[in-house]
N, C-alpha and C positions, 0 to 999 in steps of 0.2 A: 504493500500500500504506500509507504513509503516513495519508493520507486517511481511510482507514479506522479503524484506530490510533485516532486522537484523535476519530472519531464514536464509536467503541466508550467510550474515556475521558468523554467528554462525556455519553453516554450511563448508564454508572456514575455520575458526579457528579448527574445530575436522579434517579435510582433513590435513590442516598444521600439527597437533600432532601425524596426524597418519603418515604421511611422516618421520616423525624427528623418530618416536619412529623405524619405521622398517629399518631404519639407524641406529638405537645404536642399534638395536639387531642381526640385520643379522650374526655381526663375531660370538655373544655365538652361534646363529642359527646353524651356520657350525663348530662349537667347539663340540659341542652337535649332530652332525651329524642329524640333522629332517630336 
């Protein structure tokens, strides 16, 4: 059960970096026209 737990936590932390990271890239996103 354990085990689980902290995939689920692990799993929230990469979802959290990925939010952040497509927030500091979106303006080059649209500088760069893609």
């Amino acid at each position: 059960m354990r085990e689980r737990v902290l995939f689920f936590d692990l799993l929230r932390c990469v979802a959290a970096v990925a939010v952040i990271a497509i927030h500091v890239l979106a303006p080059y996103r649209n500088e760069l026209g893609v």
